[in-house]
N, C-alpha and C positions, 0 to 999 in steps of 0.2 A: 504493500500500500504506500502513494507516494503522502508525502506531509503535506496537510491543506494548508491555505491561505490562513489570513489573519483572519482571528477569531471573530470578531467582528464586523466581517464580511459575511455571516452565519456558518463559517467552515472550524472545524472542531478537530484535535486530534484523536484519534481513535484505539486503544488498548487491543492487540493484535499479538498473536504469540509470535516471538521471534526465534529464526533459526537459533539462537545459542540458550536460548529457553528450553527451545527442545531437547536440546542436544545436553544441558546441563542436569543435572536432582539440585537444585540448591537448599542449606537449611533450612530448617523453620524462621529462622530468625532473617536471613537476607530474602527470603518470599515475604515476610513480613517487608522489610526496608522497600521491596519490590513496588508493596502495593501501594505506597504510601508515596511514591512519584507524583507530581501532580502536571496537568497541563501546564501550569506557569515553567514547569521545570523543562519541560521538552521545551516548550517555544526556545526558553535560554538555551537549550542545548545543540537547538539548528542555528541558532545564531550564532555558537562557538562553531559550529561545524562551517557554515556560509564568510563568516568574514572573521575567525579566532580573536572575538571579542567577548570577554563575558563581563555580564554588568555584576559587579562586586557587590556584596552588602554593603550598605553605610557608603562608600565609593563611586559606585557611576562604571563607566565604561572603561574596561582594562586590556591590555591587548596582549594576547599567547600566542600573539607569532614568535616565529622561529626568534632565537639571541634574545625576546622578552628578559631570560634571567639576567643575563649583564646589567639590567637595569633597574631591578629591583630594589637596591640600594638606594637609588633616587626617591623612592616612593614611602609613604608613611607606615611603619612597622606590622602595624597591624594589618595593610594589606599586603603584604609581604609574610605574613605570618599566613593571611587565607590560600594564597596561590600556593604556597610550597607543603603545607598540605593538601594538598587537587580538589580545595574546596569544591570546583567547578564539576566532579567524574558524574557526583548524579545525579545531573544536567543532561551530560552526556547520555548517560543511560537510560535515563527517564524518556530522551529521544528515540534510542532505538526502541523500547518497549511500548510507545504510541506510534511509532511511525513499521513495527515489525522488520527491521535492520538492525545491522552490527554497526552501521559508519561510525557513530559516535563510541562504542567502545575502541575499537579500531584508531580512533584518534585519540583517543585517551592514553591505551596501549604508544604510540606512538611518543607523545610527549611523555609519559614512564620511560620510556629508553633514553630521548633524549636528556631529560633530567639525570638518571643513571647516570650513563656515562660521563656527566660532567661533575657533580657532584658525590660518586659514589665513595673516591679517595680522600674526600676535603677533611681538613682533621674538624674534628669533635669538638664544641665549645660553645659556651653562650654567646657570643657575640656572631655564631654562625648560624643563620636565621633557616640556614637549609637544614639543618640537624638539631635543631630547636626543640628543646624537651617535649615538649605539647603538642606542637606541630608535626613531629615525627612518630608522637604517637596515634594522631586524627589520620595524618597520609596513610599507614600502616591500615586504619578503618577504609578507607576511601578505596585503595591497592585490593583489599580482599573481596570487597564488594565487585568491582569489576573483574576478579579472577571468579568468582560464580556468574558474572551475566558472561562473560565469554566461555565460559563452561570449557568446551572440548578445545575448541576454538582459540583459546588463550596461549601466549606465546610462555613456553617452559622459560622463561628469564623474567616474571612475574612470580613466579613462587621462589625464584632465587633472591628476587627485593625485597618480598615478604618476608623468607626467612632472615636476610639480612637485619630487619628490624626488631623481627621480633627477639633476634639475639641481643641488638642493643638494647631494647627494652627490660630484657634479663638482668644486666648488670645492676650493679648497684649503684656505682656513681653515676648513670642516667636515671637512673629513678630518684624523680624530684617528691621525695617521701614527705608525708604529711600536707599537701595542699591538693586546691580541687587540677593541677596539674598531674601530681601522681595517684591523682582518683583515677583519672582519663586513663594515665597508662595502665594502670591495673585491669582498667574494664576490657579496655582493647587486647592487652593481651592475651585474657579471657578469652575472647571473641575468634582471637587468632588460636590459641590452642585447640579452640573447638572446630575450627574450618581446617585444619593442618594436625589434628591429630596428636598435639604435643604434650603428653600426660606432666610432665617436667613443667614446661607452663605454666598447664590448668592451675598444678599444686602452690606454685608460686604466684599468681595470679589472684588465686583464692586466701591467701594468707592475705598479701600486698588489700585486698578491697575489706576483706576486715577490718584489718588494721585503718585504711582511712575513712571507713562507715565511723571508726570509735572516737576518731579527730577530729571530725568536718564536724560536729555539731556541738555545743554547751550542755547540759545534761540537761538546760530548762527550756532545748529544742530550736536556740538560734546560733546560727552557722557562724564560725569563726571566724570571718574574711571579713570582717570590718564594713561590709554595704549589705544594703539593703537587697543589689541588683544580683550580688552571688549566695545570697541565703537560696533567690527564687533558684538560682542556676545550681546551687546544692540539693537543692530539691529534685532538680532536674537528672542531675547525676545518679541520685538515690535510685529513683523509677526506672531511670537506663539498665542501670545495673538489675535490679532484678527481675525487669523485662528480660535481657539478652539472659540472666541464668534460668528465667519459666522456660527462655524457648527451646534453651538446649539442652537443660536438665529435668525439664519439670519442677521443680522445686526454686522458689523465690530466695535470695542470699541476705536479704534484710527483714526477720523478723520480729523485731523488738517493739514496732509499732511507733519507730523513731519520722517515719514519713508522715504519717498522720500529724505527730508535735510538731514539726515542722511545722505543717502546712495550719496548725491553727497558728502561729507564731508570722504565717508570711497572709493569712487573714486582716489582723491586728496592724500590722507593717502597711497594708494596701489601703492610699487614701481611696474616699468617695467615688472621684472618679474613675479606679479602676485600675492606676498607676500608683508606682512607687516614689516614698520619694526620695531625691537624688542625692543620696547621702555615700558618701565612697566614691566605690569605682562602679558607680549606675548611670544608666541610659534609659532615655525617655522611652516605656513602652510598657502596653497593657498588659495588666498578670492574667494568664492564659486561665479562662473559666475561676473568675475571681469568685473568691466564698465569705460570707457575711459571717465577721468574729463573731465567736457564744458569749461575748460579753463587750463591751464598752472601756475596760482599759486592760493591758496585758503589762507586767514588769518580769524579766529575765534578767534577775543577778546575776547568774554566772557569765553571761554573754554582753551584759551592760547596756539592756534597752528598755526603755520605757514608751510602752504609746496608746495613748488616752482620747476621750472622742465624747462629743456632744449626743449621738446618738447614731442611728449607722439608715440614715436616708442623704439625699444627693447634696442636700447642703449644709451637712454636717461640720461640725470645728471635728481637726482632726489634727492630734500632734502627735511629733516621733523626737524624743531626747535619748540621746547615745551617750554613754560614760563605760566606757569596757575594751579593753589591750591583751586579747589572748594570744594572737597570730599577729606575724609580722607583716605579712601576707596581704598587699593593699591597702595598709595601714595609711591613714592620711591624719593630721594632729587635727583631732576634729573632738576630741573629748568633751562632753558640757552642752553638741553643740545641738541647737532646737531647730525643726522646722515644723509651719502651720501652714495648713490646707483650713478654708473654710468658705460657706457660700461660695461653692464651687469656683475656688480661683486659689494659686497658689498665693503668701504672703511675706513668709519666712521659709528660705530656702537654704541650701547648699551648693557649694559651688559643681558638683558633679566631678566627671570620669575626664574629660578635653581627648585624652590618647596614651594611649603607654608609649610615649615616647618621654624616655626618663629624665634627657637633658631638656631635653625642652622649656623655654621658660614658662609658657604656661600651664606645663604640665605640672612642672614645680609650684606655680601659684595655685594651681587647683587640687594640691596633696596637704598645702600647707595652711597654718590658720585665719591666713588671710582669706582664705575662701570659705569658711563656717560662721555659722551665727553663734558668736559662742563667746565669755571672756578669756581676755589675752593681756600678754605682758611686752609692754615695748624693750626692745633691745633685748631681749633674750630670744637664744632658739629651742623647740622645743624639742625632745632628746623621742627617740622610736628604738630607742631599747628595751624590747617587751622584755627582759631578765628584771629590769633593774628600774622603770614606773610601771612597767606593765601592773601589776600588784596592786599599786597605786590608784590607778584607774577603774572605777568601779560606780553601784548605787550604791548610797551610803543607807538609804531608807525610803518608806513609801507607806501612804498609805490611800484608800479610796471608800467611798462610801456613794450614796445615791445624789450629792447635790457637789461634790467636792472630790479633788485628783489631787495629792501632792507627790510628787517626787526630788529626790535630791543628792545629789551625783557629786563627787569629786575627785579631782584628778592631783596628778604629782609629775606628767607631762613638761611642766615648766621648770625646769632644776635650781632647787631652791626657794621655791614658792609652793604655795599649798594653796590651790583654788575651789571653790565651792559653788554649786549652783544649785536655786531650790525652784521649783515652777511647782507654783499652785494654780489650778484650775478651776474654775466656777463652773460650773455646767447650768446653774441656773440663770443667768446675768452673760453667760458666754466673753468672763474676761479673762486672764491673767496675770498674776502678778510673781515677775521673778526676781529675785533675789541674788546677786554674784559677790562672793566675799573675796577678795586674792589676799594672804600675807607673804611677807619674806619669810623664811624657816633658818635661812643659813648665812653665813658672815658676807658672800660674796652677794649675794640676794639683796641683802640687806644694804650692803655698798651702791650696787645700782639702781637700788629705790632712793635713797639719800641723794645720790648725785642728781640723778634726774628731777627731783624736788627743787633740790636747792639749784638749779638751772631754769627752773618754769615751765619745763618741758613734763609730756604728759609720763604718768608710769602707766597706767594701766588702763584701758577699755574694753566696750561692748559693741559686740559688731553686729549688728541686723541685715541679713543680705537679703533685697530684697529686689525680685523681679522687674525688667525696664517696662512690663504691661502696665504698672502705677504710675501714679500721678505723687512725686514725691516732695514736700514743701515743710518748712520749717513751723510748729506753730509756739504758742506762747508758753504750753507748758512741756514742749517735748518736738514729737516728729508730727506729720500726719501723712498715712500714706493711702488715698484716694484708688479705691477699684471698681470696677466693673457696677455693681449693684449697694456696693456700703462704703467705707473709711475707716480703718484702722488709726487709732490714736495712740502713741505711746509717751508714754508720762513720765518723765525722770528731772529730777532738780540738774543732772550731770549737763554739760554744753557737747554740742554733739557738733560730729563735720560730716559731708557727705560727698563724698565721688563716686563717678563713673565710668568706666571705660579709660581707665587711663593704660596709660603702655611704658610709660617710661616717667623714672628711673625702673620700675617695675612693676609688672602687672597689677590691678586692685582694680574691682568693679566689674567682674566680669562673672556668669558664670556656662555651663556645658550643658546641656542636654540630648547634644548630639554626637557623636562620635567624629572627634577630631575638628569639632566646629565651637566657638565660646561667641558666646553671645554679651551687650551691655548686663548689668545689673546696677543697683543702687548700692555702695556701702556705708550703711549710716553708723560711724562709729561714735558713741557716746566716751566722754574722755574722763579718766580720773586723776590729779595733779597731785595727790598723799602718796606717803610711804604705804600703807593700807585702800584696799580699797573693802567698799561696803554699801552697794548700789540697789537701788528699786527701782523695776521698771511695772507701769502697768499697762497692761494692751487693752484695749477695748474697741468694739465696731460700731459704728450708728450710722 
C-alpha cells in the first residue's frame, strides 16, 4: 500500500501487516510498543524518509543527512542528547507499519551503521554526548525495537551494537547508580536480557531496578529529584518498569503499593488547571489523566513539601512550599521557596528548567536563588552539598485544620545563617500571611551582616517572582500585582525594588517554561538593611 496524502485532504494512513511483521514473533512487550505507533508518528517518519528531517520535540526541524553528527556540537545538548539516542527509529517504524514497508526500518538500519562506525571506538566519558549514560541507555531501547520490526530481515551487525551496549551497561562505572538515569539503564537492560536471552542480565538488571525503586522515592511517597516535573516522570518510570516485567514475566516488579503514594503525592502537586508547577527542573505540561487529591493539603517530611489549597474546583488558591535536600540530583537552591496558582492564573512562581546546558548563564540563573520566590542572603552563595545542609533543609512543622494551613520550613543552604519561613493560610478570607526570619549563626556570617549594615547596603531579602501576564505597580503599603479577573496585594513595612528582564551584569527577571526558551518575569525583591532579619508579608486578592 502506497502512503496517502495529507490527512486533511480526507486521506488517512492505514495499519497493514508488513513483510518483517510477518517474517518476525516479536514479544509481548515490543507488539505492545507496536501498537501504540500513532498516525502522527508515521506522517514524521515519511518525512525523515522524503527529505531526512525530523521535527524534534521542544526543537523544530532537524536534519539527519549524511555528516549531521559533525555538527551536533553546535546545537543545544538536549537535542543532541535526543538524536544520538534515535529518538527518531519509531517514526520510522511506525511508517512502515501504516504504510506495510521496510523503507523506514531500512533507513534506520542505515544510519545505525553509519553512527557505528564512527562513533563505535570514541572513548567513554561524560563530556561524550555519543556515549552519554542515559542516552546510551534509551538508543540501546530504540536498537532492539527495530531489530524485532526487521525480524529476519535485520542486518547481523545490529545484535552486535546491541550486544555492545548492553555490555556497557553491565559495568559499573557506567551505571549512573541511584538516579532516575540509572533507573533507565536498569529497565533497559531488563528489556535487552529479555529480547537477547541474557540470564547474566536479567539477574543484574533485577537487583540494579530494586535497588533504584528503594531510592527514587521518600518513604512519605515524593521523589527525590528536587521538581515537581521528575516526581510525575518517576512515576513514569515506576509503571515502565512493571509494565515491560507483566509483559515478559507475568508478574509486576513493584509491589509495595509505592505507585499509588506517588501518584496521591503528584494529585496534591497538580495545580487546578491541570499542570505542575515549575519548580526544579519542570516544563510546562499537563499531568496525563490528572486525579482530584482525597484531601485539600498534603505535607511530606521526608521529601520537604508542602501543598495546600482553597478547595479542588477550577478557581481554587493552590500552593506548593519546598524545604527538603535529599538528592543532588537537579538540585537548584530553591529551599523556603513558595509558588501560588489561584482564580485560574499563575501568581507566584519559579523560575523553571531554561536547558541543561550547565555553563550557560541562564541556566545558572535559573538553578540559583535568584530564580525562587523565596528569602535570600546578599553576598553569600548558597552551598549544594547534600552531606553537609542537606540535613539542614527540611519542614520544621505543620499543622491544618478546616479554616486554616500552616507550615514552616527551614533551611541551612546559606553557610552560616539559619533561615526560616512560616506561610499560614486562611482558606476562609483566601489570604496569607508569611513570615521569613534569617540570623547569622557563625563569626564569618556574622562579619558580612555587620559590614553590609554598617555600609547601607541591603543584607537580606524576599523575592516574589512573578509572571510578565501582571500588571505590576508599587502601592502605599507594599506591591500590587493586577491579573486577569482580581489583584493581589502584598503588604510589608520592608521597601521593595522591582526588575525585569535584565541580562547584564547578570541574569534577574526572567523565568522558563519552555525548554531552552526564558521568558520576562517580574522580580519584586523586598529589602532588609539589619544584621537580622524578621519580615511579614501578607497577600490578599480583591
Amino acid at each position: 500500500m502506497a502512503i496517502g496524502t495529507c490527512a486533511n485532504q480526507g486521506q488517512h494512513f492505514v495499519i497493514v501487516r508488513s513483510q518483517a511483521e510477518n517474517a518476525a514473533n516479536p514479544s509481548s512487550w515490543h507488539e505492545r510498543k507496536f501498537e501504540r505507533l500513532t498516525e502522527a508518528q508515521a506522517w514524521s517518519g515519511q518525512t525523515i524518509i522524503d527529505s531526512l528531517t525530523w521535527e524534534a520535540p521542544h526543537f523544530g526541524p532537524v536534519s539527519l543527512s549524511e555528516g549531521h553528527w559533525d555538527h551536533l556540537h553546535e546545537k543545544p545538548r538536549t537535542l543532541g542528547w535526543q538524536i544520538h539516542q534515535f529518538a527518531f527509529i519509531p517514526d520510522l517504524i511506525a511508517c512502515d507499519r501504516y504504510n506495510g514497508s521496510i523503507g523506514g526500518g531500512e533507513l534506520a538500519l542505515a544510519m545505525v551503521e553509519q553512527w557505528w562506525a564512527k562513533f563505535r571506538d570514541t572513548p567513554i566519558g561524560r563530556a561524550n554526548m555519543a556515549w552519554h549514560d542515559h542516552a546510551s541507555a534509551l538508543r540501546l531501547s530504540n536498537l532492539l525495537l527495530l531489530r524485532s520490526h526487521l525480524g529476519e530481515q535485520a542486518d547481523p551487525l545490529l545484535d552486535e551494537v546491541c550486544t555492545h551496549h548492553a555490555s556497557l551497561l553491565k559495568q559499573d562505572d557506567f551505571y549512573e547508580r541511584g538516579n532516575n538515569h540509572g533507573f533507565d539503564q536498569s529497565i533497559v537492560l531488563f528489556e535487552y536480557s529479555q529480547e537477547m536471552a541474557d540470564s547474566e542480565a536479567e539477574q543484574l538488571a533485577r537487583e540494579r531496578i530494586g535497588f533504584e525503586i528503594s531510592v527514587a522515592f521518600a518513604p512519605d511517597g515524593g521523589h527525590v529529584e528536587n521538581s515537581t516535573g521528575y516526581h510525575n516522570f518517576g512515576i513514569d518510570q515506576l509503571k515502565r518498569a512493571n509494565e515491560i516485567a507483566l509483559a515478559y514475566t507475568g508478574e509486576e516488579i513493584e509491589t509495595t503499593g509505592l505507585v499509588a503514594r506517588a501518584e496521591v503525592v503528584l494529585a496534591h502537586m497538580t495545580r487546578p488547571d491541570g499542570k505542575l508547577p515549575h519548580i526544579g527542573d519542570t516544563i510546562d505540561f499537563t499531568v496525563h489523566r490528572p486525579k482530584q487529591p482525597p484531601s485539600d493539603d498534603l505535607v511530606l517530611p521526608d521529601s520537604g513539601w508542602a501543598f495546600f489549597r482553597s478547595g479542588r474546583d477550577a478557581q481554587a488558591l493552590h500552593g506548593s512550599f519546598k524545604s527538603g535536600f535529599i538528592s543532588a540530583s537537579h538540585r537548584h537552591d530553591d529551599d523556603l521557596a513558595l509558588s501560588l496558582f489561584a482564580f485560574g492564573e499563575e501568581w507566584i512562581v519559579d523560575g523553571g528548567l531554561f536547558a541543561h546546558q550547565q555553563k550557560d548563564p541562564m541556566r545558572i540563573y535559573m538553578r540559583s536563588a535568584s530564580a525562587h520566590s523565596l528569602p535570600y542572603v546578599f553576598g553569600a552563595r548558597p552551598s549544594r552539598d547534600v552531606d553537609s545542609v542537606g540535613p539542614g533543609s527540611r519542614i520544621i512543622s505543620w499543622r491544618s485544620d478546616e479554616s486554616t494551613f500552616e507550615v514552616t520550613g527551614g533551611t541551612e543552604m546559606w553557610e552560616g545563617f539559619r533561615v526560616k519561613r512560616t506561610v499560614a493560610f486562611n482558606r476562609l478570607d483566601r489570604t496569607i500571611t508569611i513570615r521569613d526570619q534569617i540570623d547569622p549563626v557563625s563569626d564569618i556570617a556574622h562579619q558580612l551582616a555587620s559590614a553590609r549594615e554598617a555600609m547601607g547596603y541591603a543584607v537580606y531579602g524576599t523575592r516574589f517572582l512573578v509572571p510578565d501576564s501582571k500588571q505590576v505597580s508599587r502601592s502605599s503599603e507594599g506591591v500590587r500585582i493586577k491579573g486577569k479577573r482580581c489583584t493581589l496585594y502584598i503588604a510589608t513595612r520592608a521597601r521593595c525594588k522591582i526588575i525585569s528582564a535584565q541580562s547584564a551584569p547578570s541574569p534577574i527577571g526572567w523565568r522558563s517554561t519552555k525548554l531552552n526558551k526564558a521568558t520576562p518575569a517580574f522580580d519584586i525583591s523586598f529589602l532588609t538593611m539589619t544584621q537580622s532579619m524578621d519580615e511579614t508579608f501578607i497577600l490578599r486578592w480583591v
